[in-house]
C-alpha positions as CSV (number, residue, x, y, z in Angstrom):
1,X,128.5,125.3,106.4
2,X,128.8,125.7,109.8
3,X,131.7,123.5,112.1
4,X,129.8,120.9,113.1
5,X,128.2,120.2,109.8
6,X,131.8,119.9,108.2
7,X,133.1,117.6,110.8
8,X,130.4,115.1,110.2
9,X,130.7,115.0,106.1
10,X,135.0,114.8,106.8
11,X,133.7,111.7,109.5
12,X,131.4,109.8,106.9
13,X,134.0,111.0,103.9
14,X,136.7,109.0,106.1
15,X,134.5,105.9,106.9
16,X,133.4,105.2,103.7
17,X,136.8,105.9,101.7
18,X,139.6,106.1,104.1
19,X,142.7,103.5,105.3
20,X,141.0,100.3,106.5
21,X,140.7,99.1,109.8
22,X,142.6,96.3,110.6
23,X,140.2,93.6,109.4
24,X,137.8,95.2,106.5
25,X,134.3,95.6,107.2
26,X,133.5,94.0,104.0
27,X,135.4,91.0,104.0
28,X,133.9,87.2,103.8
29,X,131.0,86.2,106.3
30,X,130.0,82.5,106.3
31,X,126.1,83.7,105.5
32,X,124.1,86.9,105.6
33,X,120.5,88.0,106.1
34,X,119.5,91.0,103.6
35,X,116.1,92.9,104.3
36,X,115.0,95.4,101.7
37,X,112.0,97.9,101.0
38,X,111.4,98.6,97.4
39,X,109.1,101.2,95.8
40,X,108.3,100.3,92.1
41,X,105.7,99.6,89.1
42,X,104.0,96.7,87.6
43,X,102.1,97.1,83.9
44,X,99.2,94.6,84.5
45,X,98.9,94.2,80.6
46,X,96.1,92.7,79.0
47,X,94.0,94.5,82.2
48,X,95.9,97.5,81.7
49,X,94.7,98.1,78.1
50,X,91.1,96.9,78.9
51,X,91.1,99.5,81.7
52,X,92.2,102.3,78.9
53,X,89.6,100.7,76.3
54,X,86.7,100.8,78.8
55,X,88.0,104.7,79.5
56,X,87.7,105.6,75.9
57,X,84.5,103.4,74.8
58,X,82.9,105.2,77.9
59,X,84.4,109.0,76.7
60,X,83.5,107.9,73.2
61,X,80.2,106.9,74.4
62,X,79.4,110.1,76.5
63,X,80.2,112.5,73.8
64,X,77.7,110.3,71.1
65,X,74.8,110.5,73.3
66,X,75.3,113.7,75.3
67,X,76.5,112.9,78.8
68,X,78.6,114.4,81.0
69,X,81.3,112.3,81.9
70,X,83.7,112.5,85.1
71,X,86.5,110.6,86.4
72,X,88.3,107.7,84.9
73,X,88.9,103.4,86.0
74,X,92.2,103.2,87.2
75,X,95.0,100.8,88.1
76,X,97.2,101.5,91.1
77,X,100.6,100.7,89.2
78,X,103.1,102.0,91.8
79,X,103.6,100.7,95.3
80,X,105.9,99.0,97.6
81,X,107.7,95.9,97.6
82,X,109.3,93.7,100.1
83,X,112.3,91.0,99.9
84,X,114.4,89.5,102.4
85,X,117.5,87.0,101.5
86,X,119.4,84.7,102.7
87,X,123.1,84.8,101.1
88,X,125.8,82.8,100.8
89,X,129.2,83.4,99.8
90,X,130.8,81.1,97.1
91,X,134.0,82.8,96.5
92,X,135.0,86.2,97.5
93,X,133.5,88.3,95.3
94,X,130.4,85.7,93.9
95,X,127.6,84.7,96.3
96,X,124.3,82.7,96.2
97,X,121.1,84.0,97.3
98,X,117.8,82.2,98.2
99,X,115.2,85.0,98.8
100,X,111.2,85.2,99.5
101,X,109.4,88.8,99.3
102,X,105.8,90.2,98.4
103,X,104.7,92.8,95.3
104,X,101.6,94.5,96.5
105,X,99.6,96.5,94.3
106,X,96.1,98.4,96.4
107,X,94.3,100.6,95.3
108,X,90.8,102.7,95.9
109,X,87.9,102.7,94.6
110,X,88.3,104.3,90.9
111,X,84.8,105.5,89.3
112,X,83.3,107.0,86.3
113,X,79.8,109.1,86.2
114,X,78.2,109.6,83.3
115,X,74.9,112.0,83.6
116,X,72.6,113.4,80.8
117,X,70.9,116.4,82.2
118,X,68.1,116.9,79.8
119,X,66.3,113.6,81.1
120,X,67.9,113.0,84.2
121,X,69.6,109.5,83.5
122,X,72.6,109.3,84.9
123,X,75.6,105.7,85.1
124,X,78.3,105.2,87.7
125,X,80.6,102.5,87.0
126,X,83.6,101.7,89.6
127,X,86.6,99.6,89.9
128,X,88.7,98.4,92.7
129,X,91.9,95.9,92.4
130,X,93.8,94.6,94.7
131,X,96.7,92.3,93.0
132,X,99.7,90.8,95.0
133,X,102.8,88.5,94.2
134,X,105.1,86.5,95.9
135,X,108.0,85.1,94.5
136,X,110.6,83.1,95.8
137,X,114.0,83.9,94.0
138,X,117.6,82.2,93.3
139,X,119.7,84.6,92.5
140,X,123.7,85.5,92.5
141,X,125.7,88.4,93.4
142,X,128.5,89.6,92.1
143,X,130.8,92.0,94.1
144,X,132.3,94.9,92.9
145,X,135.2,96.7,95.7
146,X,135.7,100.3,95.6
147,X,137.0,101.1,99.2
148,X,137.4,98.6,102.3
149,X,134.1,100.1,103.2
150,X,132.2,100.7,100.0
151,X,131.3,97.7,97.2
152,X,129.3,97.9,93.7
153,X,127.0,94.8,93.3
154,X,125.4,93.5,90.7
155,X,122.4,91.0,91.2
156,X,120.6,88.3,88.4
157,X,118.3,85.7,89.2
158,X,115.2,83.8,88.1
159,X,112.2,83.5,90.6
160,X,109.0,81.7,90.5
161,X,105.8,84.1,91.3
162,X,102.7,83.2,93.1
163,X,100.3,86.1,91.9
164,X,96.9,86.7,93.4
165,X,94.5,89.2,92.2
166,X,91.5,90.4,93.1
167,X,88.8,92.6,91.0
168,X,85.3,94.3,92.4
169,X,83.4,96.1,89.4
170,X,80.1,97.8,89.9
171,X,77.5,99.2,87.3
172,X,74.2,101.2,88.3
173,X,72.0,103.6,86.2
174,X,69.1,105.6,86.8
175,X,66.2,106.3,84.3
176,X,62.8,108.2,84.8
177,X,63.1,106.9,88.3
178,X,64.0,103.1,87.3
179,X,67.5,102.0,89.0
180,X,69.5,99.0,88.0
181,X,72.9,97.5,89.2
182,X,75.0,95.1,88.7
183,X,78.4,93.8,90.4
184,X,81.2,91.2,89.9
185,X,83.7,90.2,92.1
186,X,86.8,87.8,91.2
187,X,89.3,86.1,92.4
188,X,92.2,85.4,90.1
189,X,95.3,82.8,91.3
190,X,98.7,82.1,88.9
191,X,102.1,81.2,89.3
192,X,105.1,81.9,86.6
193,X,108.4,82.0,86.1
194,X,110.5,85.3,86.6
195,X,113.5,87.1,86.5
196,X,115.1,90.1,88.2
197,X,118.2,92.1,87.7
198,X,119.8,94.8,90.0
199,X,122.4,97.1,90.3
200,X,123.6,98.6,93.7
201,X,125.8,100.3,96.3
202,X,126.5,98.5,99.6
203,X,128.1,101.0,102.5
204,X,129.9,98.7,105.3
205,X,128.6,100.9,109.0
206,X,130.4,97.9,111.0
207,X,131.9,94.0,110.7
208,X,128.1,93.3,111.4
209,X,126.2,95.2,109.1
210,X,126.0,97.3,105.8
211,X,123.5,99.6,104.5
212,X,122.6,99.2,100.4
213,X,120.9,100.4,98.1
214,X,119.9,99.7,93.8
215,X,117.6,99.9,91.3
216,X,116.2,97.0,89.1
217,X,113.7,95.4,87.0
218,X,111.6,92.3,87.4
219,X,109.7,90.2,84.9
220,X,107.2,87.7,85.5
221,X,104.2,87.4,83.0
222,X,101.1,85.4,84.1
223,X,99.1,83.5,81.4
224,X,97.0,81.1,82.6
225,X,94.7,82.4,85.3
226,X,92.8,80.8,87.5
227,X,89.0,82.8,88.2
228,X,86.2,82.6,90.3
229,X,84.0,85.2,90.4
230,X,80.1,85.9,91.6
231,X,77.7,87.9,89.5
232,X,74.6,89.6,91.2
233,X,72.3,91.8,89.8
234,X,68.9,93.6,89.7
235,X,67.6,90.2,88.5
236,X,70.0,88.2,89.5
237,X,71.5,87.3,93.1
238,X,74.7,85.5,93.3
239,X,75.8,83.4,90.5
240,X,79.1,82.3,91.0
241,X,81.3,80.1,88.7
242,X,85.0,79.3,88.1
243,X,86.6,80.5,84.5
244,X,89.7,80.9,82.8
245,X,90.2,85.0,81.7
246,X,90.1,86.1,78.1
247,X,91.9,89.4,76.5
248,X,89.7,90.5,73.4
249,X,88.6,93.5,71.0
250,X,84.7,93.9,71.7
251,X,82.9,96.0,68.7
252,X,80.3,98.3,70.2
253,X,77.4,98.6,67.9
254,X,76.9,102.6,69.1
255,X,80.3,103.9,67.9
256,X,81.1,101.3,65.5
257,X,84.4,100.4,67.3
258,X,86.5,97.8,68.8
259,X,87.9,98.5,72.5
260,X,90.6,96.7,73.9
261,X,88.1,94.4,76.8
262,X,88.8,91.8,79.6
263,X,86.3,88.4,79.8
264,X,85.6,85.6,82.0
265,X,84.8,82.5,80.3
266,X,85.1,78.6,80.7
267,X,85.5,78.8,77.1
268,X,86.8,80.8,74.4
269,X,84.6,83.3,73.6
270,X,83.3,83.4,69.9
271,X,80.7,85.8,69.3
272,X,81.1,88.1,66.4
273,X,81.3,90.7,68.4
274,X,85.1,89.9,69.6
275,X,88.1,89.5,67.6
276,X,91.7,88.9,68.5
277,X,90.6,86.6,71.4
278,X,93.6,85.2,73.4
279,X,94.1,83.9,76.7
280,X,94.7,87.2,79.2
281,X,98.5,87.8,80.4
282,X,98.8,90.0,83.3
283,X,102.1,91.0,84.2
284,X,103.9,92.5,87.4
285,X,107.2,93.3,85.6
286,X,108.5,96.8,86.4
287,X,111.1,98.6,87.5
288,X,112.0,99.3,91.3
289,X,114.2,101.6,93.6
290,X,115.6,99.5,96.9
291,X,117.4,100.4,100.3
292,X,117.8,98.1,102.7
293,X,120.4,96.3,105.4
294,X,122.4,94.0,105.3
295,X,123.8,92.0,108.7
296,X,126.7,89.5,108.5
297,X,127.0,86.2,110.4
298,X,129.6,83.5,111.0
299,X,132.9,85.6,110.6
């Protein structure tokens, strides 16, 4: 380690854990502002196990008949988060935050090809989602010291969650020349009650601001969607209608099987085909890695 490499871990060594200055850099502020980036998952539930039921009734479906198959429908389970807060202290080591941030989930076009090369018929089915949340949080902190400079936190609240969610699936097939297609686009809206826990290490830089950082899981469960969607087709152009959505088991008459499936309906379905029918829950619960500033105000 060369000289000038040492000098600056001694520096940020004595910053974060050496004598105090003579007022501490973490001490009392009448409110704060905290900004963070997050990086994290959500399940999507009910959708996520009718995205791996549609995967293996189209595998199981491809190896029956003879097809090749390629690719698979995906979900885009990992992306960024953002959340800013308002804080405000209560005593000197409990605060009160009110806090507003956006869960955004994008992701590109997933597809599956399914091609039979003795008679030339081939399938492509795609899916795209596009799902967001915002919640709006009340939470409170709990301070932990460790050096005039350095604090443990540990954060609990309960949030309500405005989710939005957006689904484009498209079916076309080819035989002896003949092509058909079909497409479906929805638009899901629901709100829910949350909750989030995280635990963290805030670094004071100055009596203005601190860098943090913490790790955390969030729950909020969606189960009564709101859905409109239009339907178009080779024979049909534009039908579009408002629904609730349904989580079911659908048998498919070639294998014999039931696959985990995802419906819209103004009604509960109650064909034979379909068993275990339920309303859908789709949740953005995860877990999520943070850093983020913190400025102080009011001292």
């Amino acid at each position: 380690m060369n000289k000038k490499a040492a000098m600056g871990m001694i520096t940020i060594v004595g910053l974060l854990f050496g004598p105090a200055p003579a007022r501490s850099q973490m001490q009392q502020e009448k409110f704060s502002l905290r900004i963070a980036v997050e990086y994290g998952s959500a399940g999507f539930g009910d959708l996520d196990r009718a995205e791996e039921g549609h995967n293996a009734r189209l595998s199981d479906l491809a190896n029956l008949w003879g097809f090749e198959k390629a690719g698979n429908l995906a979900l885009p389970h990992l992306g960024i988060n953002l959340d800013g807060e308002i804080v405000l202290p209560i005593v000197p080591r409990l605060s009160l935050s009110l806090g507003l941030g956006r869960i955004s989930r994008t992701g590109g076009e997933s597809r599956v090809t399914l091609k039979q090369v003795a008679t030339g018929a081939e399938t492509l089915i795609s899916w795209t989602t596009s799902a967001a949340a915002i919640p709006l949080t009340l939470n409170a902190y709990y301070r932990i010291p460790i050096s005039p400079r350095l604090s443990g936190f540990l954060k609990a609240g309960l949030g309500c969650y405005f989710a939005s969610l957006k689904l484009t699936s498209y079916r076309k097939s080819a035989l002896l020349g003949v092509e058909t297609w079909s497409r479906t686009i929805s638009q899901e809206r629901d709100y829910a009650l949350g909750y989030q826990v995280v635990l963290g290490m805030e670094a004071g830089l100055s009596s203005f601001l601190s860098f943090f950082t913490g790790a955390g899981w969030r729950s909020a469960n969606f189960k009564n969607w709101n859905v409109q969607y239009d339907y178009s087709s080779t024979a049909l152009t534009d039908d579009t209608r408002t629904a609730s959505c349904w989580a079911v088991e659908e048998l498919n008459r070639d294998t014999g099987k039931y696959y985990p499936g995802f419906l819209f309906s103004d009604q509960e379905p109650t064909s034979t085909s379909y068993r275990n029918v339920r309303k859908a829950e789709i949740d953005f619960s995860g877990w999520s890695l943070q850093v983020g500033l913190r400025f102080r105000f009011g001292k």
